[in-house]
Backbone as ProteinMPNN parsed JSONL, in Angstrom:
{"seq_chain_A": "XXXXXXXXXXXXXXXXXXXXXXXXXXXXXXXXXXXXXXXXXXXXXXXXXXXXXXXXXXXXX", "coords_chain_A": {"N_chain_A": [[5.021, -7.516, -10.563], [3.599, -7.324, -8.158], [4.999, -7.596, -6.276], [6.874, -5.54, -4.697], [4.73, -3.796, -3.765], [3.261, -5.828, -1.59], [5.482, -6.301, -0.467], [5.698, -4.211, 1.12], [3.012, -4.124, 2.408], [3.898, -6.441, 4.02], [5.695, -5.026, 5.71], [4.179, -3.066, 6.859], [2.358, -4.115, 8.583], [4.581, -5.532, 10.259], [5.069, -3.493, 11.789], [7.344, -1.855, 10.765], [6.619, -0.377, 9.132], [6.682, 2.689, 9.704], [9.148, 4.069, 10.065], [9.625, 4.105, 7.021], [7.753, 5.793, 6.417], [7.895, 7.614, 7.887], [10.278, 8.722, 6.308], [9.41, 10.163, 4.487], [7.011, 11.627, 1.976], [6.918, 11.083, -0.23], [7.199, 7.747, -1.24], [4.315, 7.247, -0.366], [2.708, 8.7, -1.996], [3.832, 7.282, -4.254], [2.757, 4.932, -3.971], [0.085, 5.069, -3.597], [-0.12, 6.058, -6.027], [0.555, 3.557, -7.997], [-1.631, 2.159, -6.54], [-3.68, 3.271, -8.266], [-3.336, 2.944, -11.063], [-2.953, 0.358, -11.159], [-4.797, -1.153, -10.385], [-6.225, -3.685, -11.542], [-4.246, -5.473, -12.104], [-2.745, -5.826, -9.74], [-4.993, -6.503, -7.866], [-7.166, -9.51, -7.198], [-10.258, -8.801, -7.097], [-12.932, -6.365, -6.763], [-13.54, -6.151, -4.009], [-11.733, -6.429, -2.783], [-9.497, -5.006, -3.509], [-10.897, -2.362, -2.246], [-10.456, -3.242, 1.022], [-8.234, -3.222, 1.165], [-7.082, -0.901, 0.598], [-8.388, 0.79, 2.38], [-7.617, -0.313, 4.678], [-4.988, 0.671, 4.148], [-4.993, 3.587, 4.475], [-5.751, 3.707, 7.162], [-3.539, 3.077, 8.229], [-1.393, 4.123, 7.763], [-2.957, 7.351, 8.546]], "CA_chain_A": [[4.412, -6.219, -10.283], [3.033, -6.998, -7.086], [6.289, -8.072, -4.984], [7.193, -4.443, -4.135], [3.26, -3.566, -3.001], [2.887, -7.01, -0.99], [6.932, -6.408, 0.638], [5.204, -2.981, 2.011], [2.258, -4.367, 3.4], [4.192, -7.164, 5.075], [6.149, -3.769, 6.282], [3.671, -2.293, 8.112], [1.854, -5.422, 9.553], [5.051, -5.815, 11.303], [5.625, -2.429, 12.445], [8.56, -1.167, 10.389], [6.415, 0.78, 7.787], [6.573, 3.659, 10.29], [10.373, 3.802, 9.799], [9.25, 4.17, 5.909], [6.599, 6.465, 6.134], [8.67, 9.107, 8.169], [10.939, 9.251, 5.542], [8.966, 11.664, 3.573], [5.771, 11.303, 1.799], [7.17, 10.217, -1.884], [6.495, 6.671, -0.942], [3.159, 7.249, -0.271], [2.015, 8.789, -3.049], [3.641, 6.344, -5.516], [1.972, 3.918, -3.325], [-1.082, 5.497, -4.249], [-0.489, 5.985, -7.7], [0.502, 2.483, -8.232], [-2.8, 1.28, -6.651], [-4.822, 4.185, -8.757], [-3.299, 2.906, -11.858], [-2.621, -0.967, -11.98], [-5.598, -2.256, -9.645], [-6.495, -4.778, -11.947], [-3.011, -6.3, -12.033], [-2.462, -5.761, -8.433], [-6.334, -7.452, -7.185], [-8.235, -10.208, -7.846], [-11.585, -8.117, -7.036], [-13.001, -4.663, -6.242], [-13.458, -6.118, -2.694], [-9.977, -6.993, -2.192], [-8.683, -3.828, -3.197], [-11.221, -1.725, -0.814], [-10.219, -3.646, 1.999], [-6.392, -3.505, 1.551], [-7.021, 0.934, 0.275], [-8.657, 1.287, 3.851], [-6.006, -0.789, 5.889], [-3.428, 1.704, 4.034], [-5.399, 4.964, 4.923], [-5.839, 3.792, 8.519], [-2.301, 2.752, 8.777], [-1.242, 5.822, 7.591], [-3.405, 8.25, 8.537]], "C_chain_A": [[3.91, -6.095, -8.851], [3.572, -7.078, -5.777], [6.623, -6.65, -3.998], [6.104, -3.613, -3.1], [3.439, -4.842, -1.566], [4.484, -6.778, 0.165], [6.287, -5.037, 1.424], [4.166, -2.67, 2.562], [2.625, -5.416, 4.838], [4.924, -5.951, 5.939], [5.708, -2.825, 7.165], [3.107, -2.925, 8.604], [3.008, -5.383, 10.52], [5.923, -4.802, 12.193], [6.558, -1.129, 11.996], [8.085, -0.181, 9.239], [6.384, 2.071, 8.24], [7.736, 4.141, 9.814], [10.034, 4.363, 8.266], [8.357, 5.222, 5.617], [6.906, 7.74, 6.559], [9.33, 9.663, 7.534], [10.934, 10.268, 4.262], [7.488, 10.415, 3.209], [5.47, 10.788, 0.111], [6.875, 8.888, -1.882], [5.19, 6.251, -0.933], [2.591, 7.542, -1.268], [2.693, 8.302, -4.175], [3.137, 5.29, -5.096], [0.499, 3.711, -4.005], [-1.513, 5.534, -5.711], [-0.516, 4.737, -8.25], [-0.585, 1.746, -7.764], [-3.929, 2.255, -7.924], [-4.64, 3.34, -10.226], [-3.284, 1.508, -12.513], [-3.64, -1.505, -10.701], [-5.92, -3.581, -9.995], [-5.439, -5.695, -12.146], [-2.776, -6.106, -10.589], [-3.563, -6.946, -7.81], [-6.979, -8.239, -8.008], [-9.877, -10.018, -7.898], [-11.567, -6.966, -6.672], [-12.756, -4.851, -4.499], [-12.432, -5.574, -1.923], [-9.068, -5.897, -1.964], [-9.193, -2.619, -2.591], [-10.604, -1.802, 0.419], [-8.978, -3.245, 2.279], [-6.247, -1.437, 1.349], [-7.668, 1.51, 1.745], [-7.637, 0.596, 4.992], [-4.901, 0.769, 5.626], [-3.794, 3.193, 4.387], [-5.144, 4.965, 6.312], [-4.562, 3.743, 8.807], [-1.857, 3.974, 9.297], [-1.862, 7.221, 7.864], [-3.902, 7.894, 9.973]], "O_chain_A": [[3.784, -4.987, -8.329], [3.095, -6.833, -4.669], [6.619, -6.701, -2.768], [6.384, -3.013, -2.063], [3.821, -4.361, -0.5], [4.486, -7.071, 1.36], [6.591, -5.032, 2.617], [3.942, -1.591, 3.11], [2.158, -5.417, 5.977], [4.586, -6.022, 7.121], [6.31, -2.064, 7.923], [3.04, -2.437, 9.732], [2.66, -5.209, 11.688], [6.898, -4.983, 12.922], [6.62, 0.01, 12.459], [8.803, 0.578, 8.588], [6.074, 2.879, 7.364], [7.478, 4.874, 8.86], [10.282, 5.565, 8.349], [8.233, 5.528, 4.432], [6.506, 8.777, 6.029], [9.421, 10.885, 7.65], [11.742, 10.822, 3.516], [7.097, 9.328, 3.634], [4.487, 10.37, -0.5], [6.036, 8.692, -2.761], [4.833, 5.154, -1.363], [1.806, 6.688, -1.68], [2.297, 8.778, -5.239], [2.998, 4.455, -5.99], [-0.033, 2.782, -4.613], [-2.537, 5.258, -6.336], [-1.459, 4.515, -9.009], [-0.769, 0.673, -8.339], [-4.942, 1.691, -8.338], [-5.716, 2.983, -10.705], [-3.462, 1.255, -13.705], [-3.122, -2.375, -10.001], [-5.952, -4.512, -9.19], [-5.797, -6.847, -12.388], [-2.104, -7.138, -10.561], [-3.184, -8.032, -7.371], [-7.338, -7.987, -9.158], [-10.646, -10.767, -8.502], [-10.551, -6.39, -6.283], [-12.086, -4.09, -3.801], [-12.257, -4.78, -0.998], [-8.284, -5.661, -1.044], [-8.375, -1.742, -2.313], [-10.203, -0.788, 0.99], [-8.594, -2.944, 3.409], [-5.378, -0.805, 1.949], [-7.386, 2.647, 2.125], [-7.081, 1.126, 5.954], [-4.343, 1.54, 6.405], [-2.866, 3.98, 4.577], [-4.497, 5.875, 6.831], [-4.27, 4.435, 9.781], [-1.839, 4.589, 10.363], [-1.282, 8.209, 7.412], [-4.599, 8.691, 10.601]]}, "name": "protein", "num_of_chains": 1, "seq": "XXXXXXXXXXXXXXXXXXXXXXXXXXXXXXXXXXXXXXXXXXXXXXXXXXXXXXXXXXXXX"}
């Protein structure tokens, strides 16, 4: 469950999630939905998944 999340953070760490993110905005919001809905299978704490839901705002936004 978490290979597809984790391949699209290494994705924009190294630049190329721009490339991804231009391509419309469907990405993004199953991005979103998939953290709204499986956090607890995604993180091992609330921290964890603050930290990584403000990286992806700033990225993106």
């Amino acid at each position: 469950m978490t290979f597809p999340y984790l391949k699209f953070l290494c994705l924009l760490s190294s630049g190329k999630g721009n490339k991804i993110i231009s391509r419309g905005r469907t990405l993004v919001l199953s991005l979103f939905s998939y953290v709204t809905y499986f956090p607890k299978v995604i993180f091992s704490s609330k921290q964890e998944e603050k930290e990584i839901l403000a990286f992806i705002k700033i990225t993106i936004l």
